[in-house]
C-alpha positions as CSV (number, residue, x, y, z in Angstrom):
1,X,41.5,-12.3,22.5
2,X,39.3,-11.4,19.8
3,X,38.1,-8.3,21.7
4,X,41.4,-7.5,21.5
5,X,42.0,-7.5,18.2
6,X,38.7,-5.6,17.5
7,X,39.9,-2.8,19.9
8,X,43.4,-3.0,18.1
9,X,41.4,-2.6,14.4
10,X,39.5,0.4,16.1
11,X,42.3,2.2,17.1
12,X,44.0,2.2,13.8
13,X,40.9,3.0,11.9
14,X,41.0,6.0,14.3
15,X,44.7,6.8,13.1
16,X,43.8,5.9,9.7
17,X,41.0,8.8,10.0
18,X,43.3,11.3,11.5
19,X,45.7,10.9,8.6
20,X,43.4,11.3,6.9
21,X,42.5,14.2,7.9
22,X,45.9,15.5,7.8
23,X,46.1,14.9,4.0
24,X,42.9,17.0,3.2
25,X,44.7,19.8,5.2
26,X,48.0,19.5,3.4
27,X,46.1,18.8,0.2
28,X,43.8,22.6,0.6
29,X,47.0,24.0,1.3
30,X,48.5,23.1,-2.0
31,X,45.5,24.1,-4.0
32,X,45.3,27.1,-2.2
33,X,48.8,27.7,-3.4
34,X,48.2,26.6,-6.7
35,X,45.2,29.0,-7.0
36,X,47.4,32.1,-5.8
37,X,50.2,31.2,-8.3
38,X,47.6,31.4,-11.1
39,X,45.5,34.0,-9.8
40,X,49.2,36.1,-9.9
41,X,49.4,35.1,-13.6
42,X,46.0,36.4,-14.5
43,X,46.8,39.8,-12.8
44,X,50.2,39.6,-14.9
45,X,48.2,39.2,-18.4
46,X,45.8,41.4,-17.2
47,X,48.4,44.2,-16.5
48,X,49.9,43.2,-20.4
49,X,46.6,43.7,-22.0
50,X,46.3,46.9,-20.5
51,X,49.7,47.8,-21.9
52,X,49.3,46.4,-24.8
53,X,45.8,48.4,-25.4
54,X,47.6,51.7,-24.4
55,X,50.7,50.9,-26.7
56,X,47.8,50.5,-30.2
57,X,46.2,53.3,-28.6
58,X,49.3,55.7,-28.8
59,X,50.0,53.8,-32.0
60,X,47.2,54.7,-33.3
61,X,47.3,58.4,-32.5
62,X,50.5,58.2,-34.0
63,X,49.5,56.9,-37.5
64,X,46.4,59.7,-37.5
65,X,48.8,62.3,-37.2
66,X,51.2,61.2,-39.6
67,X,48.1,60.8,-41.8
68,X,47.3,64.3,-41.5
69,X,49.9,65.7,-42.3
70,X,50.4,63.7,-45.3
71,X,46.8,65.1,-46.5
72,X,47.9,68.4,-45.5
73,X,51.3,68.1,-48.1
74,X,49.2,66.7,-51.0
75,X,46.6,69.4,-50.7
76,X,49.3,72.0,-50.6
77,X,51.6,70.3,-53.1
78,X,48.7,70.4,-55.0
79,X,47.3,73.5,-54.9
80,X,44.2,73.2,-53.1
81,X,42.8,75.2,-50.8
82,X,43.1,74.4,-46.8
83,X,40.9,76.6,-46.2
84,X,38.0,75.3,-47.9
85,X,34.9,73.4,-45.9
86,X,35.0,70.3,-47.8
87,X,38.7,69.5,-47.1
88,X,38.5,70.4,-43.7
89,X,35.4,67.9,-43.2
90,X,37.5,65.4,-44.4
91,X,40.3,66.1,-42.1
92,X,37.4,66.5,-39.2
93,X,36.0,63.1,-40.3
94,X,39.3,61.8,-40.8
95,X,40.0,63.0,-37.0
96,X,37.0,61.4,-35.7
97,X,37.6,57.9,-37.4
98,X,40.6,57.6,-35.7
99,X,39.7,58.5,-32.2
100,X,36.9,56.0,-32.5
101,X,39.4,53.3,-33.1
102,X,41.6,54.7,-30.2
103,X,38.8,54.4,-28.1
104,X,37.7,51.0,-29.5
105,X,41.8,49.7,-28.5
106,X,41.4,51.5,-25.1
107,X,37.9,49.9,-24.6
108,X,39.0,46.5,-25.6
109,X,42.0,46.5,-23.3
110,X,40.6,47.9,-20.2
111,X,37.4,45.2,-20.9
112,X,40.2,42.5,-20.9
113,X,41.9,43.9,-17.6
114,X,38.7,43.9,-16.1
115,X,37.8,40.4,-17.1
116,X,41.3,39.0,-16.2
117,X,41.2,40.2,-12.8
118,X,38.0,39.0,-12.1
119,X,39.2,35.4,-12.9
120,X,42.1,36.4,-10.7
121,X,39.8,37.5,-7.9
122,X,37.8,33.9,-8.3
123,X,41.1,32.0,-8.5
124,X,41.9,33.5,-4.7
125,X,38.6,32.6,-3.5
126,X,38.3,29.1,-4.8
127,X,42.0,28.9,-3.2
128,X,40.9,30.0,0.2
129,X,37.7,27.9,0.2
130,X,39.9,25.2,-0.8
131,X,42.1,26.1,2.0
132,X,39.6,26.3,4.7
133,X,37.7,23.0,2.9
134,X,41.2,21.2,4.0
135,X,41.0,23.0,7.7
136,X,37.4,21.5,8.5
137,X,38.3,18.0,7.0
138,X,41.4,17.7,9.2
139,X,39.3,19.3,12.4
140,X,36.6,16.6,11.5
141,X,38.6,14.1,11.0
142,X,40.6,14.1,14.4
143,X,37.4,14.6,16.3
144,X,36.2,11.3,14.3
145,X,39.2,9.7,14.5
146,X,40.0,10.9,18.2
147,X,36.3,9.0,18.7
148,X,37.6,5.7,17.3
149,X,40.8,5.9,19.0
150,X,38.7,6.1,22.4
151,X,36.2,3.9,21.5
152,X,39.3,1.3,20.4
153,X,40.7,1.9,24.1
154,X,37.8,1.3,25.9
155,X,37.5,-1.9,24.0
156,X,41.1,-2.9,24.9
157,X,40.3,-1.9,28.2
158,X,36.9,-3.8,28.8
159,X,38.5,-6.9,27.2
160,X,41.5,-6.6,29.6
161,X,39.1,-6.1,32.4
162,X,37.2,-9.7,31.0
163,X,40.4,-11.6,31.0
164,X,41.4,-10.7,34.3
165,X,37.9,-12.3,35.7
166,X,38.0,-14.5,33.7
167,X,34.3,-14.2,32.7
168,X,34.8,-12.0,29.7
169,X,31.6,-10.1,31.4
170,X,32.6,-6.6,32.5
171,X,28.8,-5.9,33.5
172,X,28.8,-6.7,37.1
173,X,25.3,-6.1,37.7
174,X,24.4,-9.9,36.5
């Protein structure tokens, strides 16, 4: 009887195993969706950086020629000469200034896109290992549990085969 019970026990640790197994699966599945779902929200800040760098760039460009032009009226207003070196190095320098910081904005957002879809490239592989992680836990746990469940039977089985004898001995040799 207590064979029995034994072979019972091994059979549902074999179950319990496979279930297991089962939840590993469902659980890689979940963080691989979890991982795609954030990986598609650092590609969407990624994108808004970009646009965002762009938008202070053109900004930018904006306010430097407004700024020009306002130099331009004083000097006239005032009666200086727009031809002379000096004031056009200053409007040359001016120039300059601004397109460095243009380029600084533009700089700044393309290294934040770049940055933002690398994590977004490292989200959708963690989610995949994660994924195939849940894959080889469920495959090793029915093979393992599949094992137990067998071993369980032939338990049940040997036990049955004692009773019937009578002897409990399934080894006929002696």
């Amino acid at each position: 009887m207590l064979e029995l019970v034994l072979a019972g026990l091994a059979i549902l640790e074999g179950v319990s195993v496979v279930l297991q197994g089962q939840a590993a699966k469902r659980q890689g599945k979940a963080e691989h969706k979890a991982a795609v779902f954030n990986a598609k929200q650092q590609e969407a800040l990624a994108r808004q950086k970009l646009e965002q760098a762009k938008f202070e760039a053109e900004r930018q460009a904006r306010q430097q020629r407004m700024y020009r032009a306002a130099n331009i009226a004083r000097a006239a207003k005032s009666g200086v000469s727009l031809s002379g070196s000096s004031y056009v190095d200053i409007l040359a320098d001016m120039a300059y200034q601004f397109h460095l910081d243009r380029n600084l904005l533009l700089g700044q957002g393309m290294a934040d896109y770049t940055s933002l879809m690398n994590q977004a490239s490292l989200l959708r592989a963690e989610g995949a290992f994660a994924k195939a992680q849940g894959r080889v836990a469920a495959r090793s746990a029915l093979a393992i549990g599949m094992g137990k469940m067998a071993l369980g039977g032939l338990k049940a089985y040997h036990a049955g085969a004692g009773a019937k004898t009578g002897t409990g001995d399934t080894d006929s040799s002696g």
